[in-house]
KELO-501721 format. One record per residue (C-alpha): residue number from 1; x, y, z; residue in one letter. Coordinates in steps of 0.5 Angstrom, whole numbers, plus 500, padded with zeros to 3 digits. Layout:
BEGIN
num	px	py	pz	residuo
NUM	X	Y	Z	A
...
//
This chain:
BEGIN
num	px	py	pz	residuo
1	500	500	500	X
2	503	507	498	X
3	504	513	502	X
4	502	519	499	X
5	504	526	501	X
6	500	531	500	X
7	501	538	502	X
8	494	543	501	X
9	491	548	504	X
10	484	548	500	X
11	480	545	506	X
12	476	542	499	X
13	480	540	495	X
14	484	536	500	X
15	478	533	502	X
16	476	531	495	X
17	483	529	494	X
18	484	524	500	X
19	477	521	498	X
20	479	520	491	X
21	487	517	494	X
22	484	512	498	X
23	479	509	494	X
24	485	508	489	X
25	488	504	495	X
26	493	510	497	X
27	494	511	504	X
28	495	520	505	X
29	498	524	509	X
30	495	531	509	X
31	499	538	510	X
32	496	544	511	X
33	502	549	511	X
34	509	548	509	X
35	511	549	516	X
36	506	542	517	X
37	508	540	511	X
38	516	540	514	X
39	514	537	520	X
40	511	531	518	X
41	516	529	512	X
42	521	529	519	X
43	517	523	522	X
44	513	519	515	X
45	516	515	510	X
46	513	516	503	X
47	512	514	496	X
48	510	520	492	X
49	508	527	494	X
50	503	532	490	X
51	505	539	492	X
52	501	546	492	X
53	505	551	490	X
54	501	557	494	X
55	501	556	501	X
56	500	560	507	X
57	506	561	509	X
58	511	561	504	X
59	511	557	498	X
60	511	549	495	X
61	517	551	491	X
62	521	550	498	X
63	517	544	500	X
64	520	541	494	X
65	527	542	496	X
66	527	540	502	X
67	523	533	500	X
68	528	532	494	X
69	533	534	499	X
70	531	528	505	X
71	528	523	500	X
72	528	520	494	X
73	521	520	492	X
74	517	523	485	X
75	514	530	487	X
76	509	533	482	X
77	506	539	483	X
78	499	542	483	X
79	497	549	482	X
80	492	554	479	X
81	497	558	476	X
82	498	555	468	X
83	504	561	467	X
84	510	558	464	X
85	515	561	468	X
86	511	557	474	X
87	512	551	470	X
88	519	552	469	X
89	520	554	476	X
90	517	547	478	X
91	521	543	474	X
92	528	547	475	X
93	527	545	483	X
94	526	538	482	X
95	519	537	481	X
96	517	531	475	X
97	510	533	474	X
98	506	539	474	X
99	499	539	473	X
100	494	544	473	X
101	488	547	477	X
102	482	544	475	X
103	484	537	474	X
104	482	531	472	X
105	481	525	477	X
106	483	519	472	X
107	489	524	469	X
108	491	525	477	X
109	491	518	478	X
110	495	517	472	X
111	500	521	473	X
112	501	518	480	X
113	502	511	476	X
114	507	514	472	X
115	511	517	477	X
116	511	511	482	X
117	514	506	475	X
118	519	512	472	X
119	522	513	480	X
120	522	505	482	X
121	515	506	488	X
122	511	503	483	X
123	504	501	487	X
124	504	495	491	X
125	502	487	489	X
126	497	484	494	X
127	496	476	493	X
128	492	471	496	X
129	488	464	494	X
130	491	466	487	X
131	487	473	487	X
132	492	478	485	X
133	491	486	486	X
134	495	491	483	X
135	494	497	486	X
136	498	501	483	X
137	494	499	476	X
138	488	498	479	X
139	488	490	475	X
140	485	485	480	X
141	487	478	477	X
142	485	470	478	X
143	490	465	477	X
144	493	470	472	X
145	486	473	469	X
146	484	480	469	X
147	476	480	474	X
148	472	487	472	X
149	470	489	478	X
150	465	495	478	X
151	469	501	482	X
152	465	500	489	X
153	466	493	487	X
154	474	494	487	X
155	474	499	493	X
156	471	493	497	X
157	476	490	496	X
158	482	494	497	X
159	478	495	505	X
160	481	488	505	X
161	487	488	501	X
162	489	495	505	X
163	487	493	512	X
164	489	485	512	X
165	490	484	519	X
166	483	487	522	X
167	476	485	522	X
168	472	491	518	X
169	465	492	522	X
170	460	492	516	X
171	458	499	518	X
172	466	502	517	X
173	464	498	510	X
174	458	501	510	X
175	462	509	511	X
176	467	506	505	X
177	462	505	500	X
178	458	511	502	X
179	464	515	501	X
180	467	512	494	X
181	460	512	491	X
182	458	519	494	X
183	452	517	495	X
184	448	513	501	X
185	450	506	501	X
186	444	502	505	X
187	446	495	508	X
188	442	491	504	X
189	446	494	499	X
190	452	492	503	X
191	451	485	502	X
192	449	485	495	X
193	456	487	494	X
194	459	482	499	X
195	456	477	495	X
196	458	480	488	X
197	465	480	490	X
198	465	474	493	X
199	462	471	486	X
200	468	474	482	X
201	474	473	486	X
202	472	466	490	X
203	474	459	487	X
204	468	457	492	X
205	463	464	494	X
206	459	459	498	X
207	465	457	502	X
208	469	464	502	X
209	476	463	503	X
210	478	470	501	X
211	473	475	504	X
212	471	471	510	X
213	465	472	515	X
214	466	474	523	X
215	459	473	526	X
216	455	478	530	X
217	461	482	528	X
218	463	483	520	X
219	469	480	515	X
220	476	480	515	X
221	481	478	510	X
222	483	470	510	X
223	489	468	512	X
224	495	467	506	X
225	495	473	504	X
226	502	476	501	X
227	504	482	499	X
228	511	487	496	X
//
């Protein structure tokens, strides 16, 4: 599971970020001003970071210096300047990628995607029971063939892959899905998901090995998983 660092003031389009982020199976960690993006690179491994240009308290430019300065990651820039001279700054200060405000969600992912394989961080492959997941891709296999999943589909799945150790209380799968799907997810919906999933990633959905049941509680990830 890959950590993405962003450092973004806008309270909104943070929000908006870290939902898209993690449901693309990406764990984040948010800063506001520079000064919190600087504390937090002291303490927190990361893969990628996306960076505002315009901070409160000074610039993303020299937020990039100082992660290129203690880190070995891909930082891509994000802004709603589409000046030239910004572009030039950004890459001249080590940045390897820009993008500009408004974006595309699917171009941002991609971008991401494509800095993660250039740099060597290339998303994580999680595999169990023959099920392989490429987070970074977003391709799910079984026994070496592609499963099309629909998105909620797909972001059930990676509540698991991401939290493979713990048992997740239908009403936290609830809260996933609400998120992802942006609008109310209802618990016999739930299970008809459940049940969906189970049927494409399964070798027996009547007897789940992947997905298993916890009585009275909710599910958690079967044992034999693998992951890098």
């Amino acid at each position: 599971m890959k950590r993405i660092f962003l450092v973004e003031d806008d309270q909104a389009i943070a929000k908006n970020l870290i939902l898209l982020l993690r449901s693309e199976g990406f764990t984040v960690i948010h800063a506001h001003t520079r000064g919190e993006a600087l504390a937090a690179l002291a303490d927190n491994p990361f893969d990628l970071a996306l960076v505002d240009i315009s901070l409160p308290d000074g610039n993303g430019f020299t937020v990039c210096t100082e992660i290129k300065a203690a880190r070995n990651i891909p930082v891509i820039f994000l802004t709603a300047s589409g000046d030239e001279s910004s572009v030039v700054t950004g890459l001249n200060m080590g940045a390897d990628d820009y993008i500009t405000k408004p974006f595309r969600p699917r171009e941002l992912i991609a971008r991401i995607g494509s800095a993660l394989r250039k740099s060597g961080h290339s998303g994580s492959a999680f595999e169990i029971f023959g099920l392989q997941v490429d987070t970074a891709s977003g391709v799910v296999k079984k026994n070496g063939d592609e499963v099309f999943l629909s998105p909620l589909e797909y972001r059930l799945l990676l509540v698991f892959v991401n939290n493979p150790k713990s048992i997740i209380t239908r009403s936290r799968l609830l809260d996933e899905l609400w998120d992802a799907a942006g609008e109310f997810v209802n618990d016999n919906t739930l299970t008809v998901y459940i049940k969906r999933l189970r049927e494409k990633i399964e070798d027996n959905p009547a007897n789940p090995q992947i997905i298993r049941t916890v009585r009275g509680t909710g599910y958690r990830l079967g044992d034999g998983y693998a992951s890098k």
